[in-house]
Structures are given as structure tokens and as C-alpha cells.
N, C-alpha and C positions, 0 to 999 in steps of 0.2 A: 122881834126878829129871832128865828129859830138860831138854837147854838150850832156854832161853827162844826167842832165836831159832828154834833150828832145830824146834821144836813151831810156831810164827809161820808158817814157812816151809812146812811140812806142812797143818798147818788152809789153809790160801790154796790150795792146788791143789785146791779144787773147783770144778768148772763150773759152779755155780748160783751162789755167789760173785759169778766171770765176768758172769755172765747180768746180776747185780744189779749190779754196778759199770756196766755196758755201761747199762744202763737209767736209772741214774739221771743220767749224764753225759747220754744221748740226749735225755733229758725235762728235764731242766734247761738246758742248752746248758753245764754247768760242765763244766770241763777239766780237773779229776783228780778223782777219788773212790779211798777205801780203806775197810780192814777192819783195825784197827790192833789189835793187841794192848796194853792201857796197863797200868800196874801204878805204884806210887805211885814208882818210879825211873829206868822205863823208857815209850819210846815206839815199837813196833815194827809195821814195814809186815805185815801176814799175804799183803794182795795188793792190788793197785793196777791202776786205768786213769788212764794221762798221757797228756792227750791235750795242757798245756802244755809239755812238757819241765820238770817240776815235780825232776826225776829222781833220784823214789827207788822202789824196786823192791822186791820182797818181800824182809825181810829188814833192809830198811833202816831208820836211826833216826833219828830225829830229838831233840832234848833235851829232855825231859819238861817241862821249867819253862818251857821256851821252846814251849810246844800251848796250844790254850785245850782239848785234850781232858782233859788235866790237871784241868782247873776241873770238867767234866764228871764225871770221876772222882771229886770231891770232893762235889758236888751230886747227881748221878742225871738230871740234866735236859737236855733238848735244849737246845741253841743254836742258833739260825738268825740269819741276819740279810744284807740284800739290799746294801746298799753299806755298808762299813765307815767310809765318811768322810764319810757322812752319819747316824748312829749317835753320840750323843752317849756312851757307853759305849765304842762300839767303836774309835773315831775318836781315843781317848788310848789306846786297848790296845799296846801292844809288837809284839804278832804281828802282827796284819793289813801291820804296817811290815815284821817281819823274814822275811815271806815273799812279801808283793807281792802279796798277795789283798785283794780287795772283798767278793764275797759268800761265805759261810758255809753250812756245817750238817754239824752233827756231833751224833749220836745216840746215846745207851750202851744198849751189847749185852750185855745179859746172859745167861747161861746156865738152863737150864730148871732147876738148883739153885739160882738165886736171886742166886749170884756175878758178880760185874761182872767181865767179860772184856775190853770195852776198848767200842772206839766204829764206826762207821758212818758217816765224815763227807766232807766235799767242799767243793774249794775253786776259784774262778774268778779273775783278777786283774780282771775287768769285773765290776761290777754287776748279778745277777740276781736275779728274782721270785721268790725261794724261799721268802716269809712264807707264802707263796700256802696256801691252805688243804689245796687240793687236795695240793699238793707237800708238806707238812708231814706229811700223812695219808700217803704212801705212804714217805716215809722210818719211819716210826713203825712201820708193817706190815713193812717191809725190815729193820729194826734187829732185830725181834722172829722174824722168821725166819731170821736170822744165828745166832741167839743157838742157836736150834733145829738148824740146820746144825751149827754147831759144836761142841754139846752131842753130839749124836748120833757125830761125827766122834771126838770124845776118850773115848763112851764104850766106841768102838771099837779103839783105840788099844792097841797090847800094853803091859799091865805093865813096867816095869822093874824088873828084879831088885836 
């Protein structure tokens, strides 16, 4: 079985990806977005737009316990949320403190077999509108064609012997 990261590493070098990371940062004004690989031990970058110097790169991990994608992983459900310190939930959460963000959204991606591959999410240290309807609708659409991207990508993928 190919290593976890470096399949993470491989899935991430598509330009449509790109495209989607680039669009959701442009449209939201958030300053990083990613395409994480998550697995109940692990939290891996597949690909990343930092436009904060958040700086983690594809490849990169973060500690599973310490994502609220984790939580996502466990539920199936999107997360959003526009200031963290104003968020009666969010505002005692650990994360938003141990990485200096306000707004939120993180989506799971799933693959066209039905398997949860990780998530779709972004993070701002300012306060944005991402309850917004509109914004919610098109992470939803973005999440669901990730899933598609990388399904298509692994089912391309050579065998390992």
C-alpha cells in the first residue's frame, strides 16, 4: 500500500484542485483553504492556498485531535461558522485558539464509492460571512466535485504489487 502522505501529495497536483482552492479564498476573502486527507490518526495537506502564512504545504500535518475536521470525520457534516468568539460553541472550542482563526468551513469529501476521504475546508484569523447561503451552496458543490476529482484520480492510479 502506497504511503499515506505521498498518495496526499500526488492526489493534490491537479489544477482543478488549484482552480477550487483559488476560488474559494477569492470569494470568501479567507486566507488559506485546503483538500486534506483525514483518517481517524491522521491529518494530511493534499494541497493548500496560504494566502496567511498559515504554513503548511502539501504534505503537511497537522494532529488529528487537535482539527475540528476530525469532528467532521466522525459526523459526516459540514461545519461553518463566521467568528469563532462570537459562537457560543466555538468560542470554548480549543482550535479556533490553537490556530488563530475566526471563521470556519470545512466540508467532507467523499469519494464516488461512498468512502470519506477527508474534507474541503478554510480558515481566516478575521471574521467572515460564510453562513451565507450562497457561500455554503457552493462549498457543498466544491466538496462534491473534489470527491469526484479524486475518485477518478485513484481510480487511475497504478496498482501496487
Amino acid at each position: 500500500m502506497q504511503d499515506l502522505k505521498t498518495e496526499a501529495i500526488a492526489l493534490g497536483r491537479d489544477e482543478r484542485l488549484r482552480a477550487i482552492l483559488l476560488h474559494i479564498c477569492d470569494t470568501t476573502g479567507m486566507g488559506f483553504a485546503a483538500v486534506a486527507r483525514v483518517t481517524e490518526r491522521r491529518w494530511i495537506a493534499c494541497l493548500c492556498e496560504d494566502r496567511i502564512g498559515f504554513g503548511l504545504d502539501p504534505g503537511g500535518e497537522l494532529k488529528i485531535h487537535e482539527t475540528i475536521c476530525d469532528e467532521i470525520r466522525d459526523s459526516g457534516e459540514a461545519i461553518v461558522f463566521d467568528d469563532a468568539s462570537d459562537d457560543i460553541k466555538w468560542s470554548r472550542h480549543p482550535v479556533p485558539v490553537i490556530y488563530g482563526f475566526k471563521s470556519y468551513c470545512a466540508f467532507p469529501v467523499y469519494l464516488e464509492d461512498g468512502s470519506f476521504f477527508g474534507t474541503l475546508c478554510a480558515i481566516d484569523p478575521a471574521p467572515r460571512h460564510v453562513t451565507d447561503e450562497a457561500i455554503v451552496a457552493m462549498f457543498t458543490s466544491y466538496a462534491r466535485e473534489v470527491g469526484a476529482i479524486l475518485s477518478r484520480a485513484l481510480a487511475q492510479a497504478p496498482a501496487e504489487q
